[in-house]
C-alpha positions as CSV (number, residue, x, y, z in Angstrom):
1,X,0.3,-1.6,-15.1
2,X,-0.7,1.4,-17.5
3,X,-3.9,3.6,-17.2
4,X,-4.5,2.2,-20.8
5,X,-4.7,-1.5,-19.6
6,X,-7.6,-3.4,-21.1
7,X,-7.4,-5.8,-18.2
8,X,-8.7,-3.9,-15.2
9,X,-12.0,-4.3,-15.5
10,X,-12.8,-0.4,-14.8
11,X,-14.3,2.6,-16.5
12,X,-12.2,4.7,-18.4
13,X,-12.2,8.3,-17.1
14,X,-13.3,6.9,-13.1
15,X,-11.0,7.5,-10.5
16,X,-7.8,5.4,-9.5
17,X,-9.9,4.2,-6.1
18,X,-12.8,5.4,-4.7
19,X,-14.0,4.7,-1.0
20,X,-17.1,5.6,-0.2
21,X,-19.2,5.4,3.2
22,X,-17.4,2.5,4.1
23,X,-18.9,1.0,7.7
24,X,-16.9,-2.1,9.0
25,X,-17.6,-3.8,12.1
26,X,-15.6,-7.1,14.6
27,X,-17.7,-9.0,15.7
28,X,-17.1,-11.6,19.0
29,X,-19.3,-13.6,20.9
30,X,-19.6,-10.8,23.7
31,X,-20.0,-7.9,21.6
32,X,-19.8,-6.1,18.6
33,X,-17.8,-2.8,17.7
34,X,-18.1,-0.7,14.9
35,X,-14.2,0.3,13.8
36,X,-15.0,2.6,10.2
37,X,-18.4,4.7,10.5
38,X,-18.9,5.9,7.2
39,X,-14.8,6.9,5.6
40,X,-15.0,8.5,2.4
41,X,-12.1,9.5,0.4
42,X,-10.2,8.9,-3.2
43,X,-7.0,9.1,-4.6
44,X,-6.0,9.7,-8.4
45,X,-3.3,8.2,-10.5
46,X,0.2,9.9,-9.6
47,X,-1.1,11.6,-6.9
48,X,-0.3,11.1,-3.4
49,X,-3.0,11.0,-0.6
50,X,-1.6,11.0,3.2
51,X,-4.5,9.1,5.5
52,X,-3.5,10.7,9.0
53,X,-4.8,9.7,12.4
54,X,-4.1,8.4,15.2
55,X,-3.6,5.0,16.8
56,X,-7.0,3.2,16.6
57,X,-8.5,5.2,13.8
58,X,-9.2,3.2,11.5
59,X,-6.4,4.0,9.0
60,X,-5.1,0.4,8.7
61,X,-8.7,-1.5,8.6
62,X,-9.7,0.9,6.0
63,X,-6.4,0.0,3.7
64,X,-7.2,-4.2,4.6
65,X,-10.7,-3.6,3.1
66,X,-9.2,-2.2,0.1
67,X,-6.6,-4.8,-0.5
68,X,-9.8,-7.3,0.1
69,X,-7.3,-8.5,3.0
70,X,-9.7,-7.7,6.0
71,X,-9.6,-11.0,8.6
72,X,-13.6,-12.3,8.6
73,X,-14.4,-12.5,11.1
74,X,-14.1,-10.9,13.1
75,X,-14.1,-8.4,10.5
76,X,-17.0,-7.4,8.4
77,X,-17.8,-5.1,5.9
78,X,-21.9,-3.9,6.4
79,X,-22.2,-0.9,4.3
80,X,-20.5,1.4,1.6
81,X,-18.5,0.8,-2.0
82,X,-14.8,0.7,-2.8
83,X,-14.1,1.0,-6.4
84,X,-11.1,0.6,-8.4
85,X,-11.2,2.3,-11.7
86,X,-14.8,2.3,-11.4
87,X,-15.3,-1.4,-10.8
88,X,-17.1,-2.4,-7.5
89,X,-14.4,-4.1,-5.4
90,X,-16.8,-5.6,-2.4
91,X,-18.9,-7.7,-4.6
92,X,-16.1,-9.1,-6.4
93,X,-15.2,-12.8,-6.2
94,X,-12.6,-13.8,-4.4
95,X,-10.4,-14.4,-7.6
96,X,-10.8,-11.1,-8.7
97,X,-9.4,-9.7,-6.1
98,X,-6.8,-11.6,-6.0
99,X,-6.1,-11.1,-9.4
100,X,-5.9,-7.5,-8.7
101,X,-3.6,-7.7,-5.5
102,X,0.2,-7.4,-6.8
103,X,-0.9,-7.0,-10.9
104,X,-3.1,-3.3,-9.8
105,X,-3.0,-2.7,-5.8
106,X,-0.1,-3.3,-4.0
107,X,0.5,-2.8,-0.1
108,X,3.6,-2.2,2.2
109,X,3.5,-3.2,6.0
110,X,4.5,-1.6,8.8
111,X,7.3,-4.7,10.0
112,X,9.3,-5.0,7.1
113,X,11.2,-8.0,8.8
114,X,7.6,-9.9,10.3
115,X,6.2,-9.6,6.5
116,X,9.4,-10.9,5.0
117,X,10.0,-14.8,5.6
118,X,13.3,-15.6,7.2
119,X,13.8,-18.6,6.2
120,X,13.9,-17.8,2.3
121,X,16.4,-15.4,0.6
122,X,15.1,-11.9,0.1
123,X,15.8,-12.7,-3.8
124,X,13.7,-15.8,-3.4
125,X,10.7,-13.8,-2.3
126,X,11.2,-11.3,-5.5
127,X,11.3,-13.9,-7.6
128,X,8.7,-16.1,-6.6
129,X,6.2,-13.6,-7.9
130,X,7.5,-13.4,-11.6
131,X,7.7,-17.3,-11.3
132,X,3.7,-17.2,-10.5
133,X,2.9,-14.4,-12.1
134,X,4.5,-14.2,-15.3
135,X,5.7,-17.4,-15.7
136,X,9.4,-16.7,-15.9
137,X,12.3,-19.2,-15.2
138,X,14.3,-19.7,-12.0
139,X,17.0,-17.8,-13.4
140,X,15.1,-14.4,-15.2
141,X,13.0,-14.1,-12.5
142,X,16.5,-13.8,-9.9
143,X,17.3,-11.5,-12.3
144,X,14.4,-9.7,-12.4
145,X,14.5,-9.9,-8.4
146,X,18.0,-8.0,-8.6
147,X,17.1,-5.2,-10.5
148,X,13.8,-4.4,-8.2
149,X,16.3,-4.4,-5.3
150,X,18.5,-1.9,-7.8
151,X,15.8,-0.2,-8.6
152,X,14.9,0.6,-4.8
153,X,18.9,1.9,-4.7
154,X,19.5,-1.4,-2.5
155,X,24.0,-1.4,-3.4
156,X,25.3,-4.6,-4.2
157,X,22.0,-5.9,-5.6
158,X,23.3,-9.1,-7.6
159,X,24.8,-10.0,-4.5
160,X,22.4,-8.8,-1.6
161,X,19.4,-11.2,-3.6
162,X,21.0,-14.2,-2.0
163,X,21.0,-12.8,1.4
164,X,18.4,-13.8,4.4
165,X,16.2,-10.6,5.9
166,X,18.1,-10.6,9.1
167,X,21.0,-9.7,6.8
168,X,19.5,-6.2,5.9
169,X,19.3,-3.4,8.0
170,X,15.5,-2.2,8.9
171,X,16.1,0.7,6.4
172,X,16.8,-1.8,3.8
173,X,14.0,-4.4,4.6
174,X,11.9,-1.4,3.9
175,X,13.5,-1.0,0.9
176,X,13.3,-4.6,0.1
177,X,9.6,-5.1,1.1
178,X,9.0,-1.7,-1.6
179,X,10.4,-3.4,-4.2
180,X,8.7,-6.6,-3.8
181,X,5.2,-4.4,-3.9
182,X,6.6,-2.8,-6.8
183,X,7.0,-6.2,-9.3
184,X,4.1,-6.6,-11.0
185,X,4.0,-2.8,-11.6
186,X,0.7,-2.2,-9.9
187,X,-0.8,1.6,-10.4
188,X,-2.0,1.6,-6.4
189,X,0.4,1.4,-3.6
190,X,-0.5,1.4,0.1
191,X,2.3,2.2,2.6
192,X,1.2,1.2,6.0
193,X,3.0,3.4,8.5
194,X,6.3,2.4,6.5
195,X,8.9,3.9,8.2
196,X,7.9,2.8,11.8
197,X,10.8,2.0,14.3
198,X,13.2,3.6,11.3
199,X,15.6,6.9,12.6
200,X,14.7,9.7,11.4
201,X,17.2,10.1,8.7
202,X,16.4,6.5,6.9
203,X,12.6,8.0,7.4
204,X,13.3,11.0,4.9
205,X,15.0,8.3,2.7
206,X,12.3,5.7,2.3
207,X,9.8,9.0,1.8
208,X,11.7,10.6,-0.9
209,X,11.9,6.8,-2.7
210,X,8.1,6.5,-2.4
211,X,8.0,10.0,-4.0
212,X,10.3,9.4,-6.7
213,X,9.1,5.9,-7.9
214,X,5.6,7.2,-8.0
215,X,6.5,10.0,-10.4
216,X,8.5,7.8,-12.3
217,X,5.7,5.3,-12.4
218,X,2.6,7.6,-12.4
219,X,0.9,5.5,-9.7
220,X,-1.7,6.6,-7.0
221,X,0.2,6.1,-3.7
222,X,-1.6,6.1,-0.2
223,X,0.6,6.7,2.5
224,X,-0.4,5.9,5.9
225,X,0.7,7.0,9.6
226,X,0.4,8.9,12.2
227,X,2.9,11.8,12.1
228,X,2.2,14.5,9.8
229,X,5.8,15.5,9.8
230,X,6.6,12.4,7.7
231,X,4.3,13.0,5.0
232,X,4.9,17.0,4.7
233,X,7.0,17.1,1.7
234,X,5.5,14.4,-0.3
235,X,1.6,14.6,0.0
236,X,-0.8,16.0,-2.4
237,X,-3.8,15.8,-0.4
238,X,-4.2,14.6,3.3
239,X,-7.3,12.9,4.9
240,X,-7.3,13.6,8.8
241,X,-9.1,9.9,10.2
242,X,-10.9,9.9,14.1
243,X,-12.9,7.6,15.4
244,X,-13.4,5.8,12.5
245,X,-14.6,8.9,9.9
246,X,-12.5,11.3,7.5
247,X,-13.0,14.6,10.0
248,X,-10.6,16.4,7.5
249,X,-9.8,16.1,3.9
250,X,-7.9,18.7,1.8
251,X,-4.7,19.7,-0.2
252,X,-1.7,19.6,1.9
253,X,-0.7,22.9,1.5
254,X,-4.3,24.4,2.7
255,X,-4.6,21.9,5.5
256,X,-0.9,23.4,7.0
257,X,-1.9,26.5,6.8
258,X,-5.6,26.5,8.2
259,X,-6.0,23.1,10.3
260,X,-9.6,22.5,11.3
């Protein structure tokens, strides 16, 4: 999907995604909590914006309201704007934003092998997207599946399309699950802690693929997680969550050097 694309909706010029004084809530019979209090922060096509914080910050709740993916209820949006390209994302319809989930915004989950389905090949998956999505045949869109999983430097790929996801290592369901975001060549992608339970070697793999197929693609990639050390090489800008709020936002290389 190019910056140029007449189809987004947006306003030339805005920014790739905008959130701004977002407030979300769960509700439950017995009480209510608020879980974002006001989180603020934008990323820009090609660059890469590292949302840091710890467990129960409000990282991942703050990338499901984005993605229009939030659970309601208990979940519930009360205040604030998210904009993609300038267009106002929370009073969108529902088709809209589904429209713009896979085709413009894309998302990675932390399980790689709870978000793939095990009882359909990983090429299946792949495929099933350009089926729905652009309409191609059985047979071009297994193709098409094939050289996503090349494209993620998955060996074998003709072959490995046919395989089930207990057949891939959890390095390469990661891989797999990146290039199934990556088919409908969306210009947002949200990496949700992805390279949880990985060693620390396949880690610095699946970071420098995220790095190099954002450069490649000139996409706006928000990486999520909790370890700084993860994200050191790759991010452009860092936003520090707590308690629900942005505490810290600034260029990598300024936040390293004075921390707040």
């Amino acid at each position: 999907m190019s910056a140029t694309d007449d189809n987004t909706g947006g306003s030339p010029g805005a920014r790739l995604l905008e959130v701004e004084d977002l407030h979300v809530e769960f509700r439950t019979r017995e009480s209510t909590a608020s879980v974002l209090n006001g989180v603020s922060y934008h990323v820009d096509a090609g660059e890469t914006l590292a949302v840091l914080g710890e467990s129960g910050s409000g990282k991942s709740v703050t990338a499901q309201a984005v993605m229009g993916i939030l659970d309601t209820p208990p979940g519930f949006v009360t205040k604030g704007s998210i904009r993609y390209r300038g267009e106002e994302l929370l009073t969108a319809t529902e088709e809209r934003r589904r429209g713009l989930r896979g085709e413009n915004m894309a998302m990675i989950f932390q399980d790689a092998l709870s978000a793939l389905n095990p009882v359909y090949t990983v090429g299946f998956q792949i495929a099933e997207q350009f089926r729905f999505r652009r309409g191609m045949s059985r047979r071009d869109a297994m193709t098409k599946a094939a050289e996503m999983l090349d494209l993620v430097k998955i060996p074998n790929a003709k072959q490995r399309v046919k395989e089930f996801p207990h057949q891939f290592s959890g390095g390469m369901r990661q891989r797999a699950m990146i290039a199934m975001s990556l088919a409908l060549d969306p210009d947002l992608l949200i990496a949700d802690e992805p390279t949880t339970a990985l060693d620390v070697t396949v880690q610095a793999q699946i970071m420098d693929l995220l790095d190099e197929l954002r450069r490649e693609r000139g996409m706006g990639l928000i990486l999520i997680t909790h370890d700084l050390g993860v994200v050191a090489e790759v991010a452009d800008r860092i936003a520090v969550m707590y308690a629900g709020r942005v505490v810290e936002e600034s260029d990598a290389e300024s936040l390293y050097a004075r921390p707040a």
